[in-house]
C-alpha positions in Angstrom: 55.2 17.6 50.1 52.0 17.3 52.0 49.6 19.8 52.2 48.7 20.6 56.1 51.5 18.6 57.6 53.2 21.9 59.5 52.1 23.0 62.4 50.2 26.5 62.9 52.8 28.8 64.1 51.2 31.7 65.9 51.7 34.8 68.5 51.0 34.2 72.3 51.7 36.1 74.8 54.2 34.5 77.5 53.9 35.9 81.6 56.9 35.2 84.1 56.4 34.4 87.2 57.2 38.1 88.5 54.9 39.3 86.1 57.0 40.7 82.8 55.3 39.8 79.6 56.8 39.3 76.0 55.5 37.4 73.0 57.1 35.0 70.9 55.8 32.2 68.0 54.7 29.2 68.9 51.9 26.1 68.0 50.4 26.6 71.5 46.9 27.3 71.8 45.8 30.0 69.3 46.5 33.1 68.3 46.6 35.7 70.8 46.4 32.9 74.1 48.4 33.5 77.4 50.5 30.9 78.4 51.4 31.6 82.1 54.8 30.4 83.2 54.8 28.5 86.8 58.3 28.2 86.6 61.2 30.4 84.9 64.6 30.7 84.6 64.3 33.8 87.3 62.6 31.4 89.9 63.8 27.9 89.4 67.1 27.1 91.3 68.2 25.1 88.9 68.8 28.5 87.0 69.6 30.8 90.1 71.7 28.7 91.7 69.2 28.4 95.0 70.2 26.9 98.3 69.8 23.4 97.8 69.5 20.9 100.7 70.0 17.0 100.1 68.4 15.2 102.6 68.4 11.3 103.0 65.8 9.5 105.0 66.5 6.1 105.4 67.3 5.4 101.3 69.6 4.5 99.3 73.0 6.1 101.3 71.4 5.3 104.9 71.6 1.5 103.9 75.0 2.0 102.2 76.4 3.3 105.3 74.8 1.4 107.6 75.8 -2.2 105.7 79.3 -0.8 104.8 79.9 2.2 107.4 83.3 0.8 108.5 84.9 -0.6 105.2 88.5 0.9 104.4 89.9 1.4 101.4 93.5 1.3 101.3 95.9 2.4 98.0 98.0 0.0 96.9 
């Protein structure tokens, strides 16, 4: 195998957005960095299951409904 081909694993320190700390391995930076988190599983709503508002202006659906508004589907 070649020598030098893994990366440097290492300790940093990781901060959450509402501030709790923990440290973990990892090839960022170098030993002992802070890697500050702008977004977390305790923030994000893709996590926390936010209020999430879809709004359409003028795209894709807006021309949809405007070209094809009154088309009916009927089952056979």
């Amino acid at each position: 195998m070649k020598a030098d081909t893994h990366p440097d694993y290492h300790f940093i320190k990781v901060v959450m957005t509402d501030g709790t700390e923990f440290q973990t391995r990892s090839t960022y930076g170098k030993e002992g960095d802070v890697l500050t988190l702008d977004i977390d599983p305790k923030s994000h709503p893709a996590w926390t299951g936010g209020q999430q508002q879809i709004t359409d202006r003028g795209g894709r659906v807006s021309r949809f409904a405007k070209k094809f508004g009154d088309l009916k589907f009927k089952k056979s």
